[in-house]
C-alpha positions in Angstrom: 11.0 -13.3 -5.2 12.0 -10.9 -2.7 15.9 -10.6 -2.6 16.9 -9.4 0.9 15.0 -9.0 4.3 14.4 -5.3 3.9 11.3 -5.4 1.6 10.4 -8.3 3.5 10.5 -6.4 6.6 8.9 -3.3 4.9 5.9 -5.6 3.6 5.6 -7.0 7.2 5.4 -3.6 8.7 3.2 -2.0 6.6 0.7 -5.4 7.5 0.9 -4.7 10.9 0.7 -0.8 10.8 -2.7 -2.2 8.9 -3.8 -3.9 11.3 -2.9 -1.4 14.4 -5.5 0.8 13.0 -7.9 -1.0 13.1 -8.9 -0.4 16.7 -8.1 3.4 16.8 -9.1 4.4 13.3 -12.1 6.9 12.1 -14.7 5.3 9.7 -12.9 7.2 6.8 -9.0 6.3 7.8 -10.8 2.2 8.0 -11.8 2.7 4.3 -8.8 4.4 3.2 -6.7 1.6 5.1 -8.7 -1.1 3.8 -8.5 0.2 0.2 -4.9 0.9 -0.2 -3.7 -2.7 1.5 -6.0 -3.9 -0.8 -3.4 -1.9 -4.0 -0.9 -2.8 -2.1 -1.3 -6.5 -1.8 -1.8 -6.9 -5.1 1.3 -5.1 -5.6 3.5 -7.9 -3.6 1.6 -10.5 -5.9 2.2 -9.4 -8.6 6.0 -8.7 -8.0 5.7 -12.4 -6.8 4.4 -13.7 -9.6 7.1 -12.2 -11.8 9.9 -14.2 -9.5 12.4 -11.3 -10.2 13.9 -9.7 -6.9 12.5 -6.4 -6.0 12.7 -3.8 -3.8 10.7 -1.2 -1.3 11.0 1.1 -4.3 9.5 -1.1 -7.0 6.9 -2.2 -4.8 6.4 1.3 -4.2 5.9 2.7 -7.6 3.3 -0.5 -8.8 1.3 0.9 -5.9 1.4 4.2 -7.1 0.9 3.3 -10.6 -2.4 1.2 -9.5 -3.4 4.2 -6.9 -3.3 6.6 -9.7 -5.0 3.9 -12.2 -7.8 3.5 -9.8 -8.3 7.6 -9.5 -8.2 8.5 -13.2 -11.2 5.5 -13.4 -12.6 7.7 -11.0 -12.7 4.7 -8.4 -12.7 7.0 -5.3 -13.8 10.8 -5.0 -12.3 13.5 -3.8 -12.8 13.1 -0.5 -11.5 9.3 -0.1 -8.5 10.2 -2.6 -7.3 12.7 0.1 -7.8 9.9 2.8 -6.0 7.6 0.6 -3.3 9.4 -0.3 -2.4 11.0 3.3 -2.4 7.2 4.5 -0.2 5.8 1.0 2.1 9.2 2.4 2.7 7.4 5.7 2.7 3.9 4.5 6.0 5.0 2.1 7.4 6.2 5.5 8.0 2.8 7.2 11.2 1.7 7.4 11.7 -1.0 5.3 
C-alpha cells in the first residue's frame, strides 16, 4: 500500500523517465534501462504485496538490495554494472 502521493508520483516518474529513453538511448543505456525497471518493478510488487505503507526510501533500498544481489551472482559484468549503476544514480534523482 502506498501511503501518500509522493512515492506514487516518484514510481510514476521513474516509468516515464523509462520510457523517454527509449527513443534517444544507446544499445547499452536500453539494456541497463530495461534491466533495472525490471529490479525496480519487482521492488513496487513486492512492497505491494506486503500492504504496509512505504516510501521513496524503502523502495529505494529493496532496489539496491536486489541490484547488489544480482552483481554478487555475478548477473551482469563489469561493463553493464557501470551502465546500471550510472542509470540506478539518476533514477534515485527524480523527484518523488
Amino acid at each position: 500500500m502506498i501511503t501518500t502521493a509522493a512515492p506514487e508520483h516518484y514510481i510514476d516518474a521513474v516509468a516515464d523517465y523509462f520510457d523517454g529513453l527509449i527513443p534517444e538511448a544507446s544499445d547499452d543505456q536500453l539494456f541497463a534501462a530495461g534491466y533495472l525497471r525490471g529490479h525496480f518493478d519487482l521492488a513496487v510488487g513486492n512492497l505491494e504485496v506486503i500492504a504496509e505503507p512505504f516510501d521513496k526510501t524503502q523502495l529505494c533500498n529493496w532496489v539496491e538490495k536486489s541490484l547488489q544481489h544480482a552483481i554478487t551472482a555475478g548477473e551482469l559484468d563489469s561493463h553493464d554494472q557501470l551502465h546500471v549503476k550510472q542509470l540506478w544514480q539518476q533514477v534515485q534523482a527524480i523527484a518523488a
